[in-house]
C-alpha positions in Angstrom: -24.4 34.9 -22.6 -20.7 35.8 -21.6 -22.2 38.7 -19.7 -24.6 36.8 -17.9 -21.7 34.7 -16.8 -19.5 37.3 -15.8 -22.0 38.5 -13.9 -23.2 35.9 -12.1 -19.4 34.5 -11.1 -19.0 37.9 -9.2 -22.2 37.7 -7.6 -21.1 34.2 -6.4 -18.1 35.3 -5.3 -19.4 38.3 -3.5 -21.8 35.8 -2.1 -19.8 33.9 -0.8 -17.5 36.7 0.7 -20.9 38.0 2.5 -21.9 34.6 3.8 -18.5 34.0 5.7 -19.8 35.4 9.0 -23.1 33.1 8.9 -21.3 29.9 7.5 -17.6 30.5 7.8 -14.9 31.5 5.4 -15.0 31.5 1.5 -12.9 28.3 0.6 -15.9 26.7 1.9 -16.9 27.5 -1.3 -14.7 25.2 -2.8 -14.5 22.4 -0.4 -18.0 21.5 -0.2 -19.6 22.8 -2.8 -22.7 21.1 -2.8 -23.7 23.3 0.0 -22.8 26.5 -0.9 -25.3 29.3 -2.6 -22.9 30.3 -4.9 -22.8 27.0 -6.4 -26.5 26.7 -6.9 -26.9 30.0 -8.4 -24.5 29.3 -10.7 -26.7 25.9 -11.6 -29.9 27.7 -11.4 -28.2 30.6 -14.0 -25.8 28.8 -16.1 -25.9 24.9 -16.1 -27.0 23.3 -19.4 -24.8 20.2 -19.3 -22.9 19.2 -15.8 -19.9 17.0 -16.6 -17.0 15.0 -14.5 -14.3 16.0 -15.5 -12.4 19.6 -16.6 -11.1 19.2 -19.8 -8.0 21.3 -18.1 -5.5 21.0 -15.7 -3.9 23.4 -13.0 0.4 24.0 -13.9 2.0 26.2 -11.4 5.2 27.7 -12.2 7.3 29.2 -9.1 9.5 32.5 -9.0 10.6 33.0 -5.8 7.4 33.6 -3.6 5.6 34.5 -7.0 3.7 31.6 -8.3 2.4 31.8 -11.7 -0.8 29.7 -12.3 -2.1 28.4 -15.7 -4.4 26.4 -17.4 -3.5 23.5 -19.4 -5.6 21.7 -22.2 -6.0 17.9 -21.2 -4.7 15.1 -23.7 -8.3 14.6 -24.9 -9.7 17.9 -24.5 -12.4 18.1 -27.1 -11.7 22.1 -27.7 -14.6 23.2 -25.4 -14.4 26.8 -24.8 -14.1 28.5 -21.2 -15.4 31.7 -20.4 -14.5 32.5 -16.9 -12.8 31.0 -13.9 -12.7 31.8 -9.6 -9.2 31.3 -8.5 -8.4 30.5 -5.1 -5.5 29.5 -3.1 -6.4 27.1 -0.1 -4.4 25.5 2.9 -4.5 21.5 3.1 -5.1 21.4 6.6 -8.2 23.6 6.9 -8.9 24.8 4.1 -8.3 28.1 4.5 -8.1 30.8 2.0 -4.2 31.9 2.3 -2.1 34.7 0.0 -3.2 37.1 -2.5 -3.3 37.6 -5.9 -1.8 40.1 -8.0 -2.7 42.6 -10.4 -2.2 41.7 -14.4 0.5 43.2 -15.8 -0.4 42.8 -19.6 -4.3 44.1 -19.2 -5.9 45.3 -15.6 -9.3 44.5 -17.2 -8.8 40.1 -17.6 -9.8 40.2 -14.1 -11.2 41.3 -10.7 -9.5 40.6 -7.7 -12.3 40.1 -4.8 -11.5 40.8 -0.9 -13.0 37.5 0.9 -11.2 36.3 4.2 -8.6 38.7 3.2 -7.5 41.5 0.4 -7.4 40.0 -3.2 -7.5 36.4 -2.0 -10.0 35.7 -5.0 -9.5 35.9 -8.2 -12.6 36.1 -10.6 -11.8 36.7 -14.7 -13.5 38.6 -17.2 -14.3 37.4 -20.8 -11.3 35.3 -21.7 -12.3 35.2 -25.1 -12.1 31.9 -25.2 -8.3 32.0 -24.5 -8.0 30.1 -21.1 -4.5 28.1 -21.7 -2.8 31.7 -22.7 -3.8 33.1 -19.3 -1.1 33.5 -16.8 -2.7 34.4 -13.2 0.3 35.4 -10.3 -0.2 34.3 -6.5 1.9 35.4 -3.6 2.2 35.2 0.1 4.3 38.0 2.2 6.7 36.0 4.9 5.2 37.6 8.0 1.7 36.3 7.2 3.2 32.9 6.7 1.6 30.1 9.2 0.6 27.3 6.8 2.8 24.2 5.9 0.9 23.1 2.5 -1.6 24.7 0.3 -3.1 24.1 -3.0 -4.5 26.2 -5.6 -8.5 25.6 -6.3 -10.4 26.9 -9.7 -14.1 26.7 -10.8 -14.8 27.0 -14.6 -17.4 28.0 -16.6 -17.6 26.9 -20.2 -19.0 29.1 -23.1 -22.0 26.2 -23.4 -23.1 26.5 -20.2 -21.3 23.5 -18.5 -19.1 24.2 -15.2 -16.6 22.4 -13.3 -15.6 22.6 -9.7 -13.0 21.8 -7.8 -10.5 21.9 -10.4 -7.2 21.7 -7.8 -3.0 21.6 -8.8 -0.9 19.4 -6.9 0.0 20.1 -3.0 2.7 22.6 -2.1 5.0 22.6 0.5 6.0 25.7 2.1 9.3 25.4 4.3 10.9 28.3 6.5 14.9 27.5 6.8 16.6 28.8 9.4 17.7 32.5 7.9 13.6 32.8 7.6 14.0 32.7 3.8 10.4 31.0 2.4 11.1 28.0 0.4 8.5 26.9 -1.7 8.7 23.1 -3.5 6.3 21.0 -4.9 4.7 18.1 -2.7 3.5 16.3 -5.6 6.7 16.5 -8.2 7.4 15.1 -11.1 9.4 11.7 -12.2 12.7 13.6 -13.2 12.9 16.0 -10.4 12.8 13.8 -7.8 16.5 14.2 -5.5 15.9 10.9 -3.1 17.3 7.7 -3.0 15.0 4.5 -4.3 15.6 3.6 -0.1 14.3 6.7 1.2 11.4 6.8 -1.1 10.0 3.2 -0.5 10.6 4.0 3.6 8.3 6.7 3.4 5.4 5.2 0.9 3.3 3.1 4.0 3.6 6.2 6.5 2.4 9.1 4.0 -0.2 7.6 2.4 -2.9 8.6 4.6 -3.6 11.9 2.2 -3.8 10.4 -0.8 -6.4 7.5 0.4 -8.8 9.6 2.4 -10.4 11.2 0.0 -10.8 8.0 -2.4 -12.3 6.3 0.5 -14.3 9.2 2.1 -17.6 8.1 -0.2 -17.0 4.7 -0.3 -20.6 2.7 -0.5 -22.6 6.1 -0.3 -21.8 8.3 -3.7 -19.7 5.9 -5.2 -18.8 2.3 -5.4 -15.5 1.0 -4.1 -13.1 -1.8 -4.7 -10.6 -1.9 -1.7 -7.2 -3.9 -0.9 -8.2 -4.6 2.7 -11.2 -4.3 4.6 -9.8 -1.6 7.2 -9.3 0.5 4.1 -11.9 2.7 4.0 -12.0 3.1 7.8 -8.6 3.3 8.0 -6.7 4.7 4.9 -3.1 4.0 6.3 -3.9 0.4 5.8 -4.7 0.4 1.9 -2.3 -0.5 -1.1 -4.8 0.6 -3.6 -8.6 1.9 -4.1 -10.7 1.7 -7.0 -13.5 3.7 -7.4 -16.5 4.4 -9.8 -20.1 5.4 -10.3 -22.3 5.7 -13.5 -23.4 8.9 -14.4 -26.0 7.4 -16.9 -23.6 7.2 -20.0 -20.3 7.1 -18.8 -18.5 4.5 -16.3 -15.8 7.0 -14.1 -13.4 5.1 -12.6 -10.5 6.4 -10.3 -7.8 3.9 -9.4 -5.2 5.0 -6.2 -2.2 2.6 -5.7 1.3 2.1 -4.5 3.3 1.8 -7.3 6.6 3.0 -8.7 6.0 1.5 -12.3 2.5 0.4 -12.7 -1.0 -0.4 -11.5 -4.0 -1.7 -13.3 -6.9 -3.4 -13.3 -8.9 -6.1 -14.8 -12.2 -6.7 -16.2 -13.0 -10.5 -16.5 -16.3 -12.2 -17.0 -15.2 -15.1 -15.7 -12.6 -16.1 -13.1 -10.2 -17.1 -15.5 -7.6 -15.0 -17.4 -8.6 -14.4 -20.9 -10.9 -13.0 -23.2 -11.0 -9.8 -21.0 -10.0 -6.1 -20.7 -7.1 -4.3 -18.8 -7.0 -1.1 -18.3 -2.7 0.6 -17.4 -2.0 3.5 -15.9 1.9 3.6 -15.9 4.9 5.7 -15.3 8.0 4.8 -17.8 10.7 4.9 -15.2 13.3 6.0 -18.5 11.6 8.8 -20.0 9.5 9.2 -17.3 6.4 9.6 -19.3 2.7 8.5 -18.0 -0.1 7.0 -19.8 -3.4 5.3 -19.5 -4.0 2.1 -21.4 -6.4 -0.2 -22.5 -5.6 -3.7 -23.9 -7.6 -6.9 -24.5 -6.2 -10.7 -23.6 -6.7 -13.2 -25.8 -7.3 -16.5 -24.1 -5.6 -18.7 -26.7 -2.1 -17.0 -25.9 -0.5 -16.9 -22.5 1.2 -13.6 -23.0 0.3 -11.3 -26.1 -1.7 -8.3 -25.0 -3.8 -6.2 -28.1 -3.6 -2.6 -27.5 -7.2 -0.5 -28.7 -5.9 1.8 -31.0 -6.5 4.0 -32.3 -9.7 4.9 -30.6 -9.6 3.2 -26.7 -13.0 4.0 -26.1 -11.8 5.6 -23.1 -12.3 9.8 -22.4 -11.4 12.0 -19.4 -8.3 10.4 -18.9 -6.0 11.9 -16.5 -2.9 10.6 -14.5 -0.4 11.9 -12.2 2.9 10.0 -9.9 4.0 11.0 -6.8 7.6 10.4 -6.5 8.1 11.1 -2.4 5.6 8.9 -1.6 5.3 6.5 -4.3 1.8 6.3 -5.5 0.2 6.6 -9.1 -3.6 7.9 -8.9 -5.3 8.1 -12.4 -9.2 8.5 -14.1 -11.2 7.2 -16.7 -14.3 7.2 -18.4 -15.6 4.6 -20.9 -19.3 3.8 -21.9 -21.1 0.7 -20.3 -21.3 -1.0 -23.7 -19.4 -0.4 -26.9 -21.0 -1.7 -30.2 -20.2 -4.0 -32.7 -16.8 -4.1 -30.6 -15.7 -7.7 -29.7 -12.4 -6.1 -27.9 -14.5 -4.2 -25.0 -16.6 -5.7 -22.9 -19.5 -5.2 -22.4 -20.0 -3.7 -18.6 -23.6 -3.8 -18.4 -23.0 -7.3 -17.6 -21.3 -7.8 -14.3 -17.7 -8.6 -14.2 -14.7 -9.8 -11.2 -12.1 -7.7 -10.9 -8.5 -7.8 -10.4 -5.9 -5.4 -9.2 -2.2 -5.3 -9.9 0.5 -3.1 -9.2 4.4 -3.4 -10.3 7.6 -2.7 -9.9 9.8 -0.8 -12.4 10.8 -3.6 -14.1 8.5 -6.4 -14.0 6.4 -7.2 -16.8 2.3 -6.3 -16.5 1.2 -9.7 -18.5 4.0 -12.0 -17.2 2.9 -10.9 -13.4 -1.1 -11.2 -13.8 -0.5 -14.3 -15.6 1.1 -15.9 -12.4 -0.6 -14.2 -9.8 -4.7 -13.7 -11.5 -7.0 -13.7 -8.4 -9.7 -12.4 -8.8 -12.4 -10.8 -6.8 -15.1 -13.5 -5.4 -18.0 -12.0 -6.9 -19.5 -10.5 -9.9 -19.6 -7.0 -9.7 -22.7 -4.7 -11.2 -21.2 -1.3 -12.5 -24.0 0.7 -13.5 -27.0 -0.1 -10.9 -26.5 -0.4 -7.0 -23.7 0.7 -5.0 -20.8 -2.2 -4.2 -17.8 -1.8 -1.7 -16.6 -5.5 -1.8 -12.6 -6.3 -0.6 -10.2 -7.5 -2.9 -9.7 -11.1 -2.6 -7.1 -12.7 -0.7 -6.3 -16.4 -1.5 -7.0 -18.8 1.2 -3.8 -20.6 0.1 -1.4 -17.4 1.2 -3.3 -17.5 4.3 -2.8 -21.2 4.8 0.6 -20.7 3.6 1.9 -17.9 6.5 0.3 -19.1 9.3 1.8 -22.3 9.1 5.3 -20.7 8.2 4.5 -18.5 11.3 3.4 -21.4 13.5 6.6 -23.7 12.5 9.4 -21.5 12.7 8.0 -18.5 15.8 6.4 -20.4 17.8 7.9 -24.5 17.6 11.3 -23.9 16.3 12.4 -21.1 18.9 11.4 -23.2 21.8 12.8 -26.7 20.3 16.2 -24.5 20.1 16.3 -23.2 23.3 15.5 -26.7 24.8 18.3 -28.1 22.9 20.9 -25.2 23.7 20.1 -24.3 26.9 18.0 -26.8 29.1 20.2 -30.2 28.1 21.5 -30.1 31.9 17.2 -29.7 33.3 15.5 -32.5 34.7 18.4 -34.8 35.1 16.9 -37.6 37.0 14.2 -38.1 34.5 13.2 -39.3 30.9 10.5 -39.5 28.3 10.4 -42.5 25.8 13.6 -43.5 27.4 15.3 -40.6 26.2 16.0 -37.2 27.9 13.2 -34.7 28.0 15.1 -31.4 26.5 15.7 -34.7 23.8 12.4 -36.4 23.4 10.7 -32.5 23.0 13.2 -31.6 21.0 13.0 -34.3 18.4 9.3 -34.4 18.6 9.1 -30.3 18.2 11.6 -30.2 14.7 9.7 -33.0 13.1 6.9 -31.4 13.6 8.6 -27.7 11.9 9.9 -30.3 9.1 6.6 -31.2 8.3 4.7 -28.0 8.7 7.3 -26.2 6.4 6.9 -28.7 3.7 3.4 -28.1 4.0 3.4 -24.6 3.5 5.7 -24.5 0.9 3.3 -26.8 -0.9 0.0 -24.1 -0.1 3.0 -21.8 -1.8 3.5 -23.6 -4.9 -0.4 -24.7 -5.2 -0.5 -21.0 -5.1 1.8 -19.6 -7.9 0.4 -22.3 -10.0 4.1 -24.0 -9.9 5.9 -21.1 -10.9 9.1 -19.4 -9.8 9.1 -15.5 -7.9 11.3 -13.2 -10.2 10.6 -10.1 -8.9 11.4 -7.7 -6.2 10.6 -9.0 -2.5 9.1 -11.6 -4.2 11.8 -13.9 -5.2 14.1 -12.3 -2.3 11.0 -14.2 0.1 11.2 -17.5 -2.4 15.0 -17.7 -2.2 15.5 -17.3 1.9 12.6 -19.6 1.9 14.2 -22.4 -0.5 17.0 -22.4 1.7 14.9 -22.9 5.1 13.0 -25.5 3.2 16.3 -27.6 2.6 18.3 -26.5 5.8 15.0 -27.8 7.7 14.7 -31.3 5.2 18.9 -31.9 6.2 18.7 -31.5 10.2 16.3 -34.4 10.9 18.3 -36.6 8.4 21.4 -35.7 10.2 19.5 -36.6 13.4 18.3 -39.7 12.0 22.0 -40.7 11.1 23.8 -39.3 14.0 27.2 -41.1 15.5 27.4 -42.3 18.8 28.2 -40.4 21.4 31.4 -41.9 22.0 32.7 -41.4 18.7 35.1 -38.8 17.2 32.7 -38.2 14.4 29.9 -36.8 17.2 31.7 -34.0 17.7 31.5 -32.7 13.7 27.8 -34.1 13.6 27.2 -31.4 16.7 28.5 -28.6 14.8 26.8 -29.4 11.9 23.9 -30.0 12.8 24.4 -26.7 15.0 25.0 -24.7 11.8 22.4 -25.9 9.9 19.6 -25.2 12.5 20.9 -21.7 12.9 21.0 -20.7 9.5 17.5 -22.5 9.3 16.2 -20.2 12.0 18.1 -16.9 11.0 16.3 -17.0 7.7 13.5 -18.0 8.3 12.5 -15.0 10.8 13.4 -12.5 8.2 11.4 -14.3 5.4 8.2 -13.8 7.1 9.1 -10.4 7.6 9.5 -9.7 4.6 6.2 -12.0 3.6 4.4 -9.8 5.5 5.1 -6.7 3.4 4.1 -9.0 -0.2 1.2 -7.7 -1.6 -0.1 -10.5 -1.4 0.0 -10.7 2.0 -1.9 -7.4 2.8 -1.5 -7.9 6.3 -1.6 -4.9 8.8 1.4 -2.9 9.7 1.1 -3.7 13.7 1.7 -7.6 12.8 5.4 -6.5 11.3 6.0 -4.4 14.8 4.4 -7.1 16.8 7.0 -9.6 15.2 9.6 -7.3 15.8 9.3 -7.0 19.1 9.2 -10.6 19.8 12.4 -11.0 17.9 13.9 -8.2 20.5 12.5 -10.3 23.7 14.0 -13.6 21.8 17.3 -12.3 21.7 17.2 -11.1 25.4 16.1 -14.6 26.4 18.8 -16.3 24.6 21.3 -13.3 25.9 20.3 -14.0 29.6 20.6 -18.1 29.0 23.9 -17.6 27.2 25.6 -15.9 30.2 24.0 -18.0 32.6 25.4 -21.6 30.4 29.1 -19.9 30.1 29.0 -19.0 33.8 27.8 -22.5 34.8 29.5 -24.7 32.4 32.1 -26.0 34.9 29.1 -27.4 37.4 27.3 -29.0 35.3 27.6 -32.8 36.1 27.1 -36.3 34.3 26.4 -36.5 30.9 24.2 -34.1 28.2 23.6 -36.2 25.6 19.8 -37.7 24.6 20.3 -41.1 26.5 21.0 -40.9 30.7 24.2 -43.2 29.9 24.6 -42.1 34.0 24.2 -45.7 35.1 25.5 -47.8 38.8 26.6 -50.9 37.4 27.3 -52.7 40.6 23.9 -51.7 41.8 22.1 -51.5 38.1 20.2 -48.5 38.6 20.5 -45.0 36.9 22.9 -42.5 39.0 20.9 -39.7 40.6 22.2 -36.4 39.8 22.3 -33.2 41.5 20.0 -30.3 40.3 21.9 -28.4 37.7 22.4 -24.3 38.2 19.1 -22.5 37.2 16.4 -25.4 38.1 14.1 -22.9 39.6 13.9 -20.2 37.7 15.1 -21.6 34.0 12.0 -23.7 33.7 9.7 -20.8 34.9 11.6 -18.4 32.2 10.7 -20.9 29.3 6.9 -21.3 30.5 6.4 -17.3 30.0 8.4 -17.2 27.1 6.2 -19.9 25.7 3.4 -18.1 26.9 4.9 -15.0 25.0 5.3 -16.3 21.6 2.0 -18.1 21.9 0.0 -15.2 22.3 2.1 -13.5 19.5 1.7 -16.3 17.4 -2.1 -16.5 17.7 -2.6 -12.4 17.3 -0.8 -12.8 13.9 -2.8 -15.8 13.1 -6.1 -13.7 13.7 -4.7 -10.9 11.9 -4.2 -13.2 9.2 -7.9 -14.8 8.7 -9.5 -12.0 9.3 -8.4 -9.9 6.7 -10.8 -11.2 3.9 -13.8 -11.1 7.4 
């Protein structure tokens, strides 16, 4: 048997070095196996019993431009034998096979090195005598062949029953060339401890790298596999996604992959109702002291509001493997578990369809304090062992309700009701609404109505969290700037309501109060939704943050260009600026007719496009935002 597969691994190989002039080079081999002859003879020769998973792993240890490659025995390895493996070292980009391997120093006879693309580029072993994990297989690359920024090493294995894995890959590589041409070689993917970046730099860079890691969870999405996805743009677009959660049933086993931003934490839930309790979650975590990473499986009891039972000792769940990437912030693990345990009351039962929730963490925050306060589940039952499903994960209509009117009230109303009260008191002189002024009567009208629309939200907001408080992260940093508009925007009209006459020495604090108040109002509340917009809860796409941002850079321009313009023109500015025309003949008993102020032409036509502006801003977020669930 070991010489049939000996055998038959070289002819593949060789096959596959003879085919590169019909179907291209030999990592094709590895990247899309399904098509390749070498893969089906093997099938045809050798396959008794196909399976998911390796049970071993890829370490790579680095010498200079020497990399030593090993095998590793997973966690739950189950002791199977391996008889023989193909080595292969491949570029990200293309695939390419790159570098060559080395002769073995302890024994020439382990292994053949095979001339593919390129001399000794494969590696193909002899009988390992069942000895994988002692094997230690050396790669290298000379600097003047160097023209690839990332690679990864690639392995198919053969097992002493029969049963073969492919596409057995370590984590990405880096290769950098400094400036005195030396080759540096680090890790893409490295681990917890050996991370050198600040927490800062690492969170800037987890929304702009995470393209890689997404693609390939999403590339069979509602073909192969089923999917679970954070926003419906995920699949198409992977930059968009905070996690993916994928699975399919081979017949026995349920193999679930989950993908997701985290530093700390992500899991999911299995619930047979849309309530919290009497269900299963599944952890995959990263202990941000020790740096250690696990996969767990707990039960909630619905009777208690906290307590999570670990399934020990036996989980009921194999092929469990899970890795963290530090640069880029993401935790990707995988596990099997049969549809239905027996005579288990702790597992349920997934022949039956369940909802499903994902959560991800912080370092930090608790996992059954947070799903406790934010459960939401996914709007329908979802079948895990018959038909294909790509739903989107549910977003609450309350959040939704909740930002667009927090967008409305403070974008769109409360900047123009400012800039009418700062800048255009002196416009329209000779006229009034309601018998008041009419930078006063829209003024007044336009911060009840951001009073009452703020109240509103918060309400959505509260209804929401189910009356509870934010404690974590961006979270409660969004809670406690948007307390403090909440009350700074409740003061102001009361202030208004109350307000001295004008011809009193108390007007003049009132107008700096009230000043103050409305300022800080509007200063926080801008950077609230920004940071809103980045909750998970949120989800919403990146472009809405830049739009906002660039409205906030033609805001301050505005108020720039109508701040010069009032200093410049203060000293012309004639009869009174308060909300009532107090300008009043009384010989003849008719209001005073005043000039036209500085700026009557073209003030007014710079409001109308800057309301025109932040109305179209306004109602591009506002689509953003309902459509996300679409």
């Amino acid at each position: 048997m070991r010489l049939l597969v000996i055998a038959v691994l070289i002819t593949a190989s060789l096959v596959v070095c003879e085919e590169n002039e019909v179907v291209g080079s030999s990592s094709e081999y590895f990247a899309a196996p399904e098509s390749c002859s070498a893969r089906e003879s093997i099938a045809k020769n050798l396959v008794h019993q196909a399976e998911r998973y390796a049970p071993v792993r890829l370490s790579v240890e680095r010498e200079s431009t020497v990399w030593t490659v090993r095998f590793e025995a997973d966690d739950h390895d189950d002791e199977r034998h391996q008889l023989a493996v193909i080595l292969q070292a491949l570029e990200v980009d293309s695939n390419r096979v790159v570098g060559s391997w080395m002769p073995s120093i302890d024994n020439d006879n382990d292994y053949v090195l095979v001339d593919c693309s390129k001399p000794k580029d494969t590696l193909i072993s002899k009988d390992l005598d069942n000895e994988l994990s002692k094997r230690r297989f050396k790669w290298s690359f000379d600097k003047s062949e160097k023209s690839f920024a990332e690679f990864y090493f690639i392995a198919t294995i053969v097992g002493a029953d029969g049963s073969y894995w492919t596409d057995v890959r370590s984590d990405p590589i880096q290769v950098v060339v400094t400036d005195s041409k030396d080759v540096v070689v680090q890790p893409a993917l490295v681990a917890a401890q050996s991370g050198q970046q600040t927490d800062a730099e690492v969170k800037s860079r987890a929304r702009r790298n995470i393209y890689r890691h997404f693609q390939d969870s999403t590339s069979q999405c509602g073909s192969r596999k089923s999917c679970y996805v954070s926003l419906n743009t995920c699949d198409v677009n992977p930059d968009t996604c905070n996690f993916v959660l994928s699975w399919e049933f081979d017949g026995e086993l349920v193999n679930f992959e989950l993908t997701g931003l985290s530093y700390a934490w992500i899991s999911v839930a299995f619930s047979q109702d849309q309530y919290w309790g009497d269900d299963n979650l599944v952890i995959c975590s990263r202990n941000a002291d020790t740096n250690r990473l696990s996969i767990e499986h707990y039960y909630k009891r619905s009777e208690d509001a906290a307590q999570l039972i670990r399934l020990e000792p036996d989980d009921h769940l194999v092929n469990k493997y899970i890795t963290f990437n530090q640069a880029d912030g993401f935790i990707y693990c995988r596990f099997s578990r049969r549809r239905t345990v027996e005579n288990n009351r702790y597992v349920t039962d997934l022949a039956q369809p369940h909802f499903i929730y994902i959560e991800r963490g912080a370092p930090g925050e608790v996992v059954g304090e947070k799903i406790n306060r934010a459960f939401q589940p996914s709007d329908a039952r979802i079948e895990f062992a018959n038909t294909i499903h790509a739903p989107l994960s549910h977003r609450s209509w309350l959040v939704k309700v909740h930002a667009i009117l927090g967008i409305i009230a403070w974008i769109f109303l409360a900047s123009l009701g400012i800039l009418l009260a700062r800048y255009y008191k002196p416009m329209w002189p000779n006229h009034v609404l309601y018998h008041y002024r009419v930078w006063f009567s829209f003024h007044r009208s336009i911060m009840i109505f951001v009073t009452l629309l703020t109240l509103l939200s918060f309400l959505f907001a509260l209804i929401e969290l189910d009356w509870t408080w934010s404690y974590s992260g961006h979270a409660l940093l969004h809670a406690v700037l948007g307390l403090i508009v909440i009350i700074c925007a409740c003061i102001n009209p009361l202030l208004g309501l109350f307000r001295p006459s004008p011809n009193t020495p108390m007007r003049c604090l009132f107008f700096w109060v009230h000043w103050l108040v409305g300022t800080i109002a509007f200063c926080l509340a801008v950077p609230a939704i920004f940071i809103g917009m980045d909750l998970p809860k949120s989800d919403v796409p990146n472009w809405c943050s830049w739009l906002l941002f660039v409205w906030v850079i033609v805001h301050i321009v505005v108020e720039i260009v109508l701040e010069i313009h009032y200093c410049c023109t203060f000293s012309q500015l004639q009869g009174n600026l308060h909300e009532k025309n107090l300008d009043y003949d009384r010989i003849n008993k008719i209001p005073i007719k005043n000039a036209n102020p500085p700026g009557y032409r073209w003030k007014p036509t710079l409001l109308f496009f800057y309301a025109i502006f932040t109305a179209l801003v306004v109602s591009a977020l506002v689509i953003a935002i309902l459509l996300l669930d679409a």
